[in-house]
N, C-alpha and C positions, 0 to 999 in steps of 0.2 A: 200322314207324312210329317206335319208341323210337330205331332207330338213324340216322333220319336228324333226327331231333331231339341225337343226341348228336353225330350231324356237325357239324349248325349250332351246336352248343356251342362245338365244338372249334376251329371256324371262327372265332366270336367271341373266343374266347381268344386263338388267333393273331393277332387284327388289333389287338387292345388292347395284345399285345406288341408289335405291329408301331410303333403309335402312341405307345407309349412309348419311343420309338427315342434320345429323348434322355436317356434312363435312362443311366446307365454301366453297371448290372448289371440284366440281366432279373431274375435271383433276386431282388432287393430291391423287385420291385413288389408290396405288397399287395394289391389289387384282383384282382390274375392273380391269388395264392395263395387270395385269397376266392373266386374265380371253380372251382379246380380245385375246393375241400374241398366246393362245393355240387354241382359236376358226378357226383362219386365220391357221395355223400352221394344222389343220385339215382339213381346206377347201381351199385348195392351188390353185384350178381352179375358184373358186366362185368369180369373179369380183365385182359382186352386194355388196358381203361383206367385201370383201376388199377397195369399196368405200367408203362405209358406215362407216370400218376404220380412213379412212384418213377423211372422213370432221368429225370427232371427232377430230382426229389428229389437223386437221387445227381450229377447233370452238375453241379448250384448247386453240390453238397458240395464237388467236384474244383475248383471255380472258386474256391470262397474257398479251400482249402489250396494254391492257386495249381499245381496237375497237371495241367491243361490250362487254355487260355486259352477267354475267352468266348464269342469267332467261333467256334471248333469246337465249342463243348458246342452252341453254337444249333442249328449247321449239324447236328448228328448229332440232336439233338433233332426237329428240323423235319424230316430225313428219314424219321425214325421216325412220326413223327406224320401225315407225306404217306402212307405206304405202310396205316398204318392207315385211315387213312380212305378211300383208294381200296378197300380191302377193303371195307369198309363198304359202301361204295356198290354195288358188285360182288354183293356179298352179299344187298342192296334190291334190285337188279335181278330178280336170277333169281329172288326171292319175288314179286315186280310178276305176277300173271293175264297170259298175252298174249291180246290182242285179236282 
């Protein structure tokens, strides 16, 4: 149950990013960064998310020392964060009783 509550977290995060589409830098939306420090802050054993954390952490860092450009820290970010969460789910699943 925690983890598909941290789905729908992570789910919400992504679409506030998504909505802030006329940001010029995701890194500089406060609200996202209030949004991870409570997610982690909730899930204080979850490695996986707390990785998932830091290479945002580290994709902003490369963005402003200009080492990679925006579109690809997203693009890698959001892949990373797709394959997590279908784990997730995967993971709900074969805990789910069957019927």
């Amino acid at each position: 149950m925690k983890q598909i509550a941290l789905f729908l977290s992570l789910a919400l995060l992504a679409a506030g990013t998504a909505w802030a589409a006329e940001e010029k830098n995701h890194c500089h939306n406060e609200a996202t960064w209030a949004g991870w420090h409570q997610l982690l802050a909730d899930n204080q054993d979850d490695d996986e998310l707390h990785g998932l954390y830091a290479m945002r952490r580290g994709l902003c860092g490369m963005v402003e020392a200009g080492t990679i450009e925006e579109e690809r820290a997203t693009r890698i970010f959001e892949d990373a964060r797709e394959r997590l969460t279908a784990k997730w789910i995967e993971e709900n699943m074969r805990r789910k009783p069957m019927l």
